[in-house]
BAGUTI-296200 format. One record per residue: residue number from 1; x, y, z of N, C-alpha, C in turn; chain. Coordinates in steps of 0.2 Angstrom, whole numbers, always signed. Layout:
NODE     n   neast   nnorth     nup   caeast   canorth    caup   ceast   cnorth     cup   chain
NODE   NUM       X        Y       Z        X         Y       Z       X        Y       Z       A
...
% end
This chain:
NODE     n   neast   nnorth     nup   caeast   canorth    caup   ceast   cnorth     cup   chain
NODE     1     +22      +38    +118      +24       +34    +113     +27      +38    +107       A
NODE     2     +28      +35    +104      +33       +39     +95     +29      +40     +89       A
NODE     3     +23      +37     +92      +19       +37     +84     +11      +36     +86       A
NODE     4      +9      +41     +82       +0       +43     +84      -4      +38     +79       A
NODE     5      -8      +36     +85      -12       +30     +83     -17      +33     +79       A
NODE     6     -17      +28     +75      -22       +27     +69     -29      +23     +69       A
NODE     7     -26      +18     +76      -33       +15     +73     -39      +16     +80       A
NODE     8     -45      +17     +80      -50       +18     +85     -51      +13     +91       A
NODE     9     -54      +14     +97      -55        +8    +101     -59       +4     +99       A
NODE    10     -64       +5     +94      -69        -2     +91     -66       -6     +88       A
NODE    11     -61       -3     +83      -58        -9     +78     -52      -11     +83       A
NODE    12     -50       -6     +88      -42       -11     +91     -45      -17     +92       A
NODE    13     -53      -17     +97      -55       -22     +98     -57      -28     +96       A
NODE    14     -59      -25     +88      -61       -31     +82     -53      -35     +81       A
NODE    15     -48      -29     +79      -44       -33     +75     -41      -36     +82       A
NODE    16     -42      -38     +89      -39       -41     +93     -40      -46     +92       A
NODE    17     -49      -48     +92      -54       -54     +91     -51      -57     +86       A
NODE    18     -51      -53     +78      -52       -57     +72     -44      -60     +72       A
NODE    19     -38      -57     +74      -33       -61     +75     -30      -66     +77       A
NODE    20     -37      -65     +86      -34       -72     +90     -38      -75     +84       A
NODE    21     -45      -77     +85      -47       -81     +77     -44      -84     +72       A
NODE    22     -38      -78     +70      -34       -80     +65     -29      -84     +66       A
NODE    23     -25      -84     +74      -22       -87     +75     -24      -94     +76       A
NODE    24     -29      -95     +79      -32      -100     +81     -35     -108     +73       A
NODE    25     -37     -101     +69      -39      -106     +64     -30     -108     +61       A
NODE    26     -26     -104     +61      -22      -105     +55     -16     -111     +61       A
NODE    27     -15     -112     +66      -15      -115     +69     -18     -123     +71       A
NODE    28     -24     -121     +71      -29      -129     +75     -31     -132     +68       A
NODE    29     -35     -127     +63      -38      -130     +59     -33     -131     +52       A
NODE    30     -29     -128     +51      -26      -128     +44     -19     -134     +45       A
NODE    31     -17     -133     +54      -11      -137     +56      -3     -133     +55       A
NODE    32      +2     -139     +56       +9      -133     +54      +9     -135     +45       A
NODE    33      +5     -133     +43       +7      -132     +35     +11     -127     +36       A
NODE    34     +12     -124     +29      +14      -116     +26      +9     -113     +25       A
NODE    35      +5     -114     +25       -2      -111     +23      -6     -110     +30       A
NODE    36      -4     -114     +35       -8      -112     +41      -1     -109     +45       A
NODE    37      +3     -107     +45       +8      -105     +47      +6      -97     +46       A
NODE    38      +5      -95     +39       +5       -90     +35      -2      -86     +39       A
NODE    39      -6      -91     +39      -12       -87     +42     -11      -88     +48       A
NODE    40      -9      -90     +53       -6       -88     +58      -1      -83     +61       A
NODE    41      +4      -80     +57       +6       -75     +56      +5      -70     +54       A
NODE    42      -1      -71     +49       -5       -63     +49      -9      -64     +54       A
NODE    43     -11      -65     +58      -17       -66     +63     -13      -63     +69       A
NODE    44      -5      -65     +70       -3       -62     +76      +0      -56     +75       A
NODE    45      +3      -53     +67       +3       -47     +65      -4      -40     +68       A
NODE    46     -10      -44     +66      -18       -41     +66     -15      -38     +73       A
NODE    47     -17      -45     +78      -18       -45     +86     -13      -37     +89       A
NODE    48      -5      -37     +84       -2       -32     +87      -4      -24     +86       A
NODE    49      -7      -25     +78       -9       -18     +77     -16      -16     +83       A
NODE    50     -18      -20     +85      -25       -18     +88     -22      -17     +96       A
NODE    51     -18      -20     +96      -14       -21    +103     -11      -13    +102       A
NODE    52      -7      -11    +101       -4        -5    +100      -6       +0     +97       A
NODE    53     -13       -2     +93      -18        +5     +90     -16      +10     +85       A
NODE    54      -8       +5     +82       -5        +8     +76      -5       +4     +70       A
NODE    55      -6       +6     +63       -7        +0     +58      -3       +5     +53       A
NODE    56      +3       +1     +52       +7        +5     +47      +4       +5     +38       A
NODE    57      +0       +0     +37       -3        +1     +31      -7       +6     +33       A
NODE    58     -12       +9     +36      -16       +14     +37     -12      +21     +37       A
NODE    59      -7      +18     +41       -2       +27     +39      +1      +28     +35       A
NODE    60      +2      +24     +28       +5       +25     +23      +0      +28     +18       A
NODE    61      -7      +26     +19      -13       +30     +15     -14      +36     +20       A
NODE    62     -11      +38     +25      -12       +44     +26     -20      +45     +32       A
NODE    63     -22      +39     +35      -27       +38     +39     -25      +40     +47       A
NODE    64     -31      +43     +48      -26       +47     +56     -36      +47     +60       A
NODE    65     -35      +46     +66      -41       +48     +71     -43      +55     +71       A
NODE    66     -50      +54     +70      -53       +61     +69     -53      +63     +77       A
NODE    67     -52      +72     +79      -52       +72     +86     -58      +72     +88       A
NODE    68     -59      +76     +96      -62       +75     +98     -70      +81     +95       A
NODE    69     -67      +86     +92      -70       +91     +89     -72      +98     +92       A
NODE    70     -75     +103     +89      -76      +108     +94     -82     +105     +98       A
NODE    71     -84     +112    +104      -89      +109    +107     -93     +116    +109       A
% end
């Protein structure tokens, strides 16, 4: 890929969860307002950062995966 991930395998896996959730809630329980619409497109935003393991907020503060270390 073009661009070194930022974010870890624990949180790829949260922000997958907490997106489908966001999807879901700003969908079923808010309806198509604007307000559930809105939280459902931050929700499938989430789901791609965790999908692709790049969060362009976190690489504008400069945040990058620690490696592996010496040994």
């Amino acid at each position: 890929m073009f661009y070194r991930k930022n974010v870890g395998p624990k949180e790829r896996w949260a922000r997958g969860v907490s997106g489908a959730l966001m999807v879901g809630c700003g969908l079923f329980a808010l309806g198509l307002t604007p307000l559930g619409l809105l939280v459902a497109c931050a929700g499938v935003v989430t789901v791609l950062t965790g999908l692709f393991g790049f969060c362009p907020a976190c690489a504008m503060v400069g945040r990058k995966l620690k490696g592996p270390g010496p040994r």
